[in-house]
ChimeraX commands (.cxc) that place a marker at each C-alpha (Angstrom):
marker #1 position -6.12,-17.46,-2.96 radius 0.5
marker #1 position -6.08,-14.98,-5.95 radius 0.5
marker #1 position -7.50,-11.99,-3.59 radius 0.5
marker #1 position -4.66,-12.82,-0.81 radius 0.5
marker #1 position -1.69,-12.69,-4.24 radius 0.5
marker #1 position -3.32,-9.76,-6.16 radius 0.5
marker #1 position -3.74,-7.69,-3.16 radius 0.5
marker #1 position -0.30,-8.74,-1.57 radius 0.5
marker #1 position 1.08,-7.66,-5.09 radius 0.5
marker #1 position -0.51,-4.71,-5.94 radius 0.5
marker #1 position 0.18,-3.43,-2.78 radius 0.5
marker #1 position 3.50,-4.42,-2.77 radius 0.5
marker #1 position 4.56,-2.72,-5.55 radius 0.5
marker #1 position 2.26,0.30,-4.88 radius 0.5
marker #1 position 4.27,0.66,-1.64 radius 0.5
marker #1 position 7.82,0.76,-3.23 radius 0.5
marker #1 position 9.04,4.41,-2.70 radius 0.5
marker #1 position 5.90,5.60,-0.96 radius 0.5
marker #1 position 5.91,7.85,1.55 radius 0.5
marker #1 position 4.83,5.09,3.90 radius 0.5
marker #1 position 8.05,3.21,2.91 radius 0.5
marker #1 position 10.05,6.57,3.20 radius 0.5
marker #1 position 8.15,7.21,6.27 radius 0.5
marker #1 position 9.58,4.04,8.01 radius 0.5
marker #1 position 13.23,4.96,6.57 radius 0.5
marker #1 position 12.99,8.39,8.58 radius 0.5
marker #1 position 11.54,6.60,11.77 radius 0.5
marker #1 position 14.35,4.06,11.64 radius 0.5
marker #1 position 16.91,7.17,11.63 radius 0.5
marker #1 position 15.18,8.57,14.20 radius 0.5
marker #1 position 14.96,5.84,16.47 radius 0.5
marker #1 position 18.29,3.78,15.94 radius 0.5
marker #1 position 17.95,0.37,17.28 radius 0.5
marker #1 position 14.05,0.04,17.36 radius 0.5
marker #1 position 13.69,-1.31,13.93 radius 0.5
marker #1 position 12.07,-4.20,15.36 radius 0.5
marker #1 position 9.33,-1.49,17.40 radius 0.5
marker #1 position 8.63,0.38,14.10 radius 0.5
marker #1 position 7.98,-2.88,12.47 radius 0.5
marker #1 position 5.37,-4.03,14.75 radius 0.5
marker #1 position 3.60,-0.79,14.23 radius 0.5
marker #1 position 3.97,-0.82,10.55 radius 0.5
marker #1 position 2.32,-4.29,10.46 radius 0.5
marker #1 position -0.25,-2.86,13.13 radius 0.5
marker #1 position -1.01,0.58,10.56 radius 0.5
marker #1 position -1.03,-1.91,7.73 radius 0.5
marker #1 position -3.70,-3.83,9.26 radius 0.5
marker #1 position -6.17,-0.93,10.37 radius 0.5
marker #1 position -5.76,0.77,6.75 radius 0.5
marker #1 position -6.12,-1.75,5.01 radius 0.5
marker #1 position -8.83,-3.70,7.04 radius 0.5
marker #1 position -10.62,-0.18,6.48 radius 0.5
marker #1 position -10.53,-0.65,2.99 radius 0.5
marker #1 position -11.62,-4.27,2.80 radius 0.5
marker #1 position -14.63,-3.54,4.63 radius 0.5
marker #1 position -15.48,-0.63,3.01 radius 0.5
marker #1 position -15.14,-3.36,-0.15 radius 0.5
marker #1 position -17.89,-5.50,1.64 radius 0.5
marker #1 position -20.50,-2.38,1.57 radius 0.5
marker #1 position -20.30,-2.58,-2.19 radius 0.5
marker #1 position -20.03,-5.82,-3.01 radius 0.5
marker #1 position -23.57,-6.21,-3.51 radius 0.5
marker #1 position -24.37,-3.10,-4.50 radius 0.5
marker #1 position -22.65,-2.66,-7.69 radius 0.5
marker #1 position -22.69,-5.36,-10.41 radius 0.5
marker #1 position -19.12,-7.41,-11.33 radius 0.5
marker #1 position -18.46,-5.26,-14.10 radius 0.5
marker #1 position -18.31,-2.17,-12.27 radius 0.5
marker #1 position -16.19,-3.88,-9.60 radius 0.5
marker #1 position -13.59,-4.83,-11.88 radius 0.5
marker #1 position -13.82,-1.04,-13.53 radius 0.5
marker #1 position -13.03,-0.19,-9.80 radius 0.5
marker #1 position -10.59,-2.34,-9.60 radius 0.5
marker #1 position -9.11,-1.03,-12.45 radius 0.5
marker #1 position -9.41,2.54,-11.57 radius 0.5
marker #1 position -7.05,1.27,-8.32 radius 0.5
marker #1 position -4.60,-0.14,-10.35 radius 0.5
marker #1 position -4.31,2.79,-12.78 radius 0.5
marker #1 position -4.40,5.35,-9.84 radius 0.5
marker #1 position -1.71,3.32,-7.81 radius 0.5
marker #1 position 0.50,3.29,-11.64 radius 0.5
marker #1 position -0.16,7.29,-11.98 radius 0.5
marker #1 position 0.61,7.71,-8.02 radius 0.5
marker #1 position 4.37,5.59,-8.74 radius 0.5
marker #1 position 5.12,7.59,-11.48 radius 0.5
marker #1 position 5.37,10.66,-9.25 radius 0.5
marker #1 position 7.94,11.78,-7.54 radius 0.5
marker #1 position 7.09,11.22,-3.67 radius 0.5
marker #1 position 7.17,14.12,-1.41 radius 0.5
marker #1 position 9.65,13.63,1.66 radius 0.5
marker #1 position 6.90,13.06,4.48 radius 0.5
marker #1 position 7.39,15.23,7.53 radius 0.5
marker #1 position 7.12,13.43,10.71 radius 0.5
marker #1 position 5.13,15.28,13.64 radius 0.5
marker #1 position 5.17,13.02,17.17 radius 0.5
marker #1 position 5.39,14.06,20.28 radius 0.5
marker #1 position 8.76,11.96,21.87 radius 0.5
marker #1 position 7.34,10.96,24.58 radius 0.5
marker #1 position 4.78,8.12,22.40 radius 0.5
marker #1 position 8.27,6.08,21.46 radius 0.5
marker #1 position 8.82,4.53,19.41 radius 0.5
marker #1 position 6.32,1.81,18.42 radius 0.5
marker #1 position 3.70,5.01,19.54 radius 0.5
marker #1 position 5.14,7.46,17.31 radius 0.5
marker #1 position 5.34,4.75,14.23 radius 0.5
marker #1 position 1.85,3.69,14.89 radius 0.5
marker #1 position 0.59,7.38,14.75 radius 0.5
marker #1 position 2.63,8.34,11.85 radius 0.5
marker #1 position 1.99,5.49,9.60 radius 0.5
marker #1 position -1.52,5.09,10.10 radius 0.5
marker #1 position -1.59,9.11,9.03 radius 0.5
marker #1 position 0.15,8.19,5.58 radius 0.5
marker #1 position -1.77,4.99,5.44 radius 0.5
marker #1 position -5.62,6.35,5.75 radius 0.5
marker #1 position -6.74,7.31,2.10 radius 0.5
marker #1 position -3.69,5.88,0.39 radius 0.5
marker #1 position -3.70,4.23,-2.92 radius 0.5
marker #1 position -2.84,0.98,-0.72 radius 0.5
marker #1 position -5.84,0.99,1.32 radius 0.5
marker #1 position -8.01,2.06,-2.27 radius 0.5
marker #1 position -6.48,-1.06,-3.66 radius 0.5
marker #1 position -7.84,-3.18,-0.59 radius 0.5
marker #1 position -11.42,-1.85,-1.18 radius 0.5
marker #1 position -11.46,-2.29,-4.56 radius 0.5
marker #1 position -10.15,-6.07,-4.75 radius 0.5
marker #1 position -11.73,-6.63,-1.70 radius 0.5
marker #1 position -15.53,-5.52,-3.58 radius 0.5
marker #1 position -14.24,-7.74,-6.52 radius 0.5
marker #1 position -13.61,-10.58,-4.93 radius 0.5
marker #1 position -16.16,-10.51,-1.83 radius 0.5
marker #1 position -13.05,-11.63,0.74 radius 0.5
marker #1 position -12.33,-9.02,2.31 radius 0.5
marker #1 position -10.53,-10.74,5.16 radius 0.5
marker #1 position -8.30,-12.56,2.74 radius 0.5
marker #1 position -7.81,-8.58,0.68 radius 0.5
marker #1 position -6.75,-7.25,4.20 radius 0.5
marker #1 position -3.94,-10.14,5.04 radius 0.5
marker #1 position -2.52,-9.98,1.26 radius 0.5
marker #1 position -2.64,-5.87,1.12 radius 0.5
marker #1 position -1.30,-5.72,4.79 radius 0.5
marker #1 position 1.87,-8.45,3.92 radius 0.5
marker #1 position 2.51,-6.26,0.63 radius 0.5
marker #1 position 3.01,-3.33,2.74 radius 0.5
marker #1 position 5.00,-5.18,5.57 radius 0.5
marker #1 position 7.32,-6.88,3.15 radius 0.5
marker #1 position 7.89,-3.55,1.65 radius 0.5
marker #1 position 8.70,-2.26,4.98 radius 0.5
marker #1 position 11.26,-4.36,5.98 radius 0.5
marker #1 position 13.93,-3.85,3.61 radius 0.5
marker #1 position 13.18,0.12,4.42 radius 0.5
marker #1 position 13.92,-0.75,8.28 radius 0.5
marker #1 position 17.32,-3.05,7.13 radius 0.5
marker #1 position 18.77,-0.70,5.43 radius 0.5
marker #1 position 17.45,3.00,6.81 radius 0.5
marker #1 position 19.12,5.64,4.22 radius 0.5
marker #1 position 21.14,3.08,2.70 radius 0.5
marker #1 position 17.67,2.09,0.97 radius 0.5
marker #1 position 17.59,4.98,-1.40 radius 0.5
marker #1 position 21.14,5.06,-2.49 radius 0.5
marker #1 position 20.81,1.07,-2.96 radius 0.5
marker #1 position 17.94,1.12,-5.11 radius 0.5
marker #1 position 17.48,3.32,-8.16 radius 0.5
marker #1 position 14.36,4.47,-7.02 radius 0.5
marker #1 position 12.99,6.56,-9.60 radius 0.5
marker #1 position 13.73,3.58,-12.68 radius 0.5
marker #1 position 11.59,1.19,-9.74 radius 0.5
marker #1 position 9.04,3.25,-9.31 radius 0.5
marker #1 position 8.96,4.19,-13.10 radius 0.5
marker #1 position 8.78,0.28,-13.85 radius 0.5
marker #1 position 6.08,-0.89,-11.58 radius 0.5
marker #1 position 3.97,1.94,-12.53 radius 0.5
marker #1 position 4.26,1.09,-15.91 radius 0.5
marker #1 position 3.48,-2.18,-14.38 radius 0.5
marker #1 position 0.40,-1.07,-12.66 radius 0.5
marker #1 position -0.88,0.70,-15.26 radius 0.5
marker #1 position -0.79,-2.03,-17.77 radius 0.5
marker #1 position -2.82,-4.03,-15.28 radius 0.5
marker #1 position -5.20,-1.59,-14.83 radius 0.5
marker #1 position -5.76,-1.52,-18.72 radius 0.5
marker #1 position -6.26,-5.08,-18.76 radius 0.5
marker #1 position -9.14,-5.05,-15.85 radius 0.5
marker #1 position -10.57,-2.03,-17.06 radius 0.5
marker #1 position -10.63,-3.77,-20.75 radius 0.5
marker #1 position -12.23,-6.57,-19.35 radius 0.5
marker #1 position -14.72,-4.56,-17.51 radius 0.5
marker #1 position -16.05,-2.61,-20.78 radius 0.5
marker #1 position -15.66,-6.30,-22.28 radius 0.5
marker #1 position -13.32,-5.23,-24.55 radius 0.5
marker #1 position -11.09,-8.45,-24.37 radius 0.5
marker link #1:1,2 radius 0.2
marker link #1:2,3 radius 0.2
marker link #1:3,4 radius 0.2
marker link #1:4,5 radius 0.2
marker link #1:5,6 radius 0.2
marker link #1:6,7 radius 0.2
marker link #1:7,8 radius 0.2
marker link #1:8,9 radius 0.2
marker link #1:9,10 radius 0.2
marker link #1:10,11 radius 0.2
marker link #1:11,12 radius 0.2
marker link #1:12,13 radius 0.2
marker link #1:13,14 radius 0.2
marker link #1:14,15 radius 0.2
marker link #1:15,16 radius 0.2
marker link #1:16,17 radius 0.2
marker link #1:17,18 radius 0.2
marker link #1:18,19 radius 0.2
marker link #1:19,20 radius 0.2
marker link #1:20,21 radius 0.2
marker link #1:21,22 radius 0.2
marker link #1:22,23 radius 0.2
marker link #1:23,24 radius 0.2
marker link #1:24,25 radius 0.2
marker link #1:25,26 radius 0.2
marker link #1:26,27 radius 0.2
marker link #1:27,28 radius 0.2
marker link #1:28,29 radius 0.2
marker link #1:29,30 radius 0.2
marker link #1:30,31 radius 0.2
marker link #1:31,32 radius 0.2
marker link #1:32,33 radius 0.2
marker link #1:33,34 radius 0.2
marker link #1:34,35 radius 0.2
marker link #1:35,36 radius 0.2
marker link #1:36,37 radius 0.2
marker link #1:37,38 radius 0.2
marker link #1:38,39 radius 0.2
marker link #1:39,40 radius 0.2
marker link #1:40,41 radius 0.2
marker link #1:41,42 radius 0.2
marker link #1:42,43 radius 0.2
marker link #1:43,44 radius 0.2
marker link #1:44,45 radius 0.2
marker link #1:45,46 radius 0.2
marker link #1:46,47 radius 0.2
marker link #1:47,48 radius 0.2
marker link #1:48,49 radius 0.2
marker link #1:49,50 radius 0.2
marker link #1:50,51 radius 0.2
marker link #1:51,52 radius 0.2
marker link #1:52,53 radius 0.2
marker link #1:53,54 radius 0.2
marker link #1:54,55 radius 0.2
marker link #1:55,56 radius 0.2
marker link #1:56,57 radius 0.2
marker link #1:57,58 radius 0.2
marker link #1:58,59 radius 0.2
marker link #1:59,60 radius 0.2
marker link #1:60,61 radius 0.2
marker link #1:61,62 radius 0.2
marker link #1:62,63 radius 0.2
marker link #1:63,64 radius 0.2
marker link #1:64,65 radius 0.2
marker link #1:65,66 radius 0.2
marker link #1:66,67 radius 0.2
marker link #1:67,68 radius 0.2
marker link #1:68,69 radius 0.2
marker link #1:69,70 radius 0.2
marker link #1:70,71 radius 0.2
marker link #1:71,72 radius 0.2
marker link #1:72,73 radius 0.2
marker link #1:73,74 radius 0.2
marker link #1:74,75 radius 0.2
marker link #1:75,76 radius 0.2
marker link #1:76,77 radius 0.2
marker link #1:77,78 radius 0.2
marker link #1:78,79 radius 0.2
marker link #1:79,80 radius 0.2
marker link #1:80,81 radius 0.2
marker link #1:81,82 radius 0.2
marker link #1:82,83 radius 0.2
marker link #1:83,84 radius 0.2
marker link #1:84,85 radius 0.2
marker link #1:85,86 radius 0.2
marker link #1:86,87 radius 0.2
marker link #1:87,88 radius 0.2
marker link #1:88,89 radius 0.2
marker link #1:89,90 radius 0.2
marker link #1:90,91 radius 0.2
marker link #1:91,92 radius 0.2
marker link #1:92,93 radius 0.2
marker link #1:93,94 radius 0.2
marker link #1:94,95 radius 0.2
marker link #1:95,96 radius 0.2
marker link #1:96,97 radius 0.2
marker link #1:97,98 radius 0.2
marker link #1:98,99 radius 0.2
marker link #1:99,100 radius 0.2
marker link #1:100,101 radius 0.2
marker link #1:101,102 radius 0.2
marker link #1:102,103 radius 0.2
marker link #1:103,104 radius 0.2
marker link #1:104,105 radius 0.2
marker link #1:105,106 radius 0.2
marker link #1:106,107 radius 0.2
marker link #1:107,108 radius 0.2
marker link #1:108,109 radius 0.2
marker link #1:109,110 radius 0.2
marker link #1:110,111 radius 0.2
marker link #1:111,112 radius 0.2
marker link #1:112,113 radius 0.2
marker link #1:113,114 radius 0.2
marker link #1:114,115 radius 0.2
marker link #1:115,116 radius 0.2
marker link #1:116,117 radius 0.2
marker link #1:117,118 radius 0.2
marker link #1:118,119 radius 0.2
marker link #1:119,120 radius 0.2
marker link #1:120,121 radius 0.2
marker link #1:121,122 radius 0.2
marker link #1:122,123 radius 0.2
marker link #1:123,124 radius 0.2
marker link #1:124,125 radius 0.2
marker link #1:125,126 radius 0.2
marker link #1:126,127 radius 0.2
marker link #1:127,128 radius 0.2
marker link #1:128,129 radius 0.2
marker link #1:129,130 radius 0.2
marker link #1:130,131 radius 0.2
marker link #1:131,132 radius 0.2
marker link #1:132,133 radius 0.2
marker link #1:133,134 radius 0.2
marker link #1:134,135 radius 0.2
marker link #1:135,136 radius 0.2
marker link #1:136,137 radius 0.2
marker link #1:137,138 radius 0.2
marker link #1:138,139 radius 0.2
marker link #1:139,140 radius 0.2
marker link #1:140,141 radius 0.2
marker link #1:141,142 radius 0.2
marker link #1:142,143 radius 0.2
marker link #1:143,144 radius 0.2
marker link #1:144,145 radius 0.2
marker link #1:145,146 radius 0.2
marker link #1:146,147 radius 0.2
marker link #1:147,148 radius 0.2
marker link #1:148,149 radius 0.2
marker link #1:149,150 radius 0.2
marker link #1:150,151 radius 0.2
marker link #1:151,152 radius 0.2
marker link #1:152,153 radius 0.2
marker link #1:153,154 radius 0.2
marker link #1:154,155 radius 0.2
marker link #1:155,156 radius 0.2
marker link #1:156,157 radius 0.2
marker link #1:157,158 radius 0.2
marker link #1:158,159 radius 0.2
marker link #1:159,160 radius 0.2
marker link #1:160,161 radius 0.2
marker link #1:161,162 radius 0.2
marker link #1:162,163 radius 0.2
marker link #1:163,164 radius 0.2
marker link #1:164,165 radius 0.2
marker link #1:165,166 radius 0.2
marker link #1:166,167 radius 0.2
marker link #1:167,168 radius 0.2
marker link #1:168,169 radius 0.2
marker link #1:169,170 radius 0.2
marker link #1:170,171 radius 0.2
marker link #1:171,172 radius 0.2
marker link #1:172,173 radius 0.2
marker link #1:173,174 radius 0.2
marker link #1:174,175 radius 0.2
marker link #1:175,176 radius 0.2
marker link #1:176,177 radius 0.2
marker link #1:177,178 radius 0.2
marker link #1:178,179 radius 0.2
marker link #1:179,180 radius 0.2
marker link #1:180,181 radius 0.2
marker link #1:181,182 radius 0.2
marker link #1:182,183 radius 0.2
marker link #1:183,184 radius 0.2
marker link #1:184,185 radius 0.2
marker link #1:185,186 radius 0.2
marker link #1:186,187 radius 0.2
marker link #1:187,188 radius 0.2
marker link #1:188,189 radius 0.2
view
């Protein structure tokens, strides 16, 4: 149960202003009405990243010893904390129209998804905590639940939220966890 809530909560919060997140917002405006469609391939990109990751967790897991694990968990959390103290680029959104628009969503988000610190924070708690199935569902519903409030409220999202004190907070936030694995990693705690 602790790799489904860390990974659904690190992701979570690593997914808060995002260009995944900001990605959906732009898809939502460009397909009114198909919130529901964008959704579905959200959860579907979600899945494939971050089941990437997991299993890419499981190739390490026995290869590097649980102190080195937790270091690379804690290189994920401080990476994800450096990567929400930036200010996100605007993503560009290249589709051809005739995909739709679950097709377009699918292709776009899996783009932003591959490589993100979301999918790094799968394979890392995922090599930690050799459950990689349980890494993928929590890191997956982080991103989906951070989705959804993107898809509500379209534009309305960034004007709502004061996304730059958010995004300072839970990077502060990440970061401070990321100290505390990587503490406990060098057994410094």
């Amino acid at each position: 149960m602790d790799t489904v809530l860390g990974a659904f909560v690190a992701c979570l919060l690593a997914e808060i202003g995002d260009r995944s997140q900001l990605s959906v917002i732009l898809l939502c405006l460009h397909f009114p009405g198909r919130e529901g469609r964008i959704l579905s391939a959200a959860a579907m990109a979600a899945l494939v990243s971050t089941g990437i990751g997991a299993a890419g967790g499981v190739l390490v897991h026995d290869l590097v010893p649980f102190r080195g694990l937790t270091l690379m968990a804690a290189l994920a959390l401080l990476s994800a904390g450096i990567g929400s103290l930036a200010r996100p680029k605007t993503p560009k959104l290249a589709f051809s129209p005739r995909l739709g628009a679950f097709g377009a969503s699918l292709g776009v988000l899996l783009a932003a998804g591959i490589g993100d610190k979301t999918q790094f924070l799968a394979f890392a708690l995922s090599a930690r905590g050799d459950a990689p199935v349980l890494a993928t569902i929590g890191a997956s519903a982080g991103v989906i639940v951070a989705a959804v409030p993107a898809a509500a409220l379209g534009r309305g999202f960034v004007t709502i939220l004061p996304l730059r004190a958010v995004r300072i907070g839970i990077g502060v936030v990440l970061i401070v966890a990321g100290a505390g694995f990587a503490l406990d990693a060098l057994a410094l705690l």
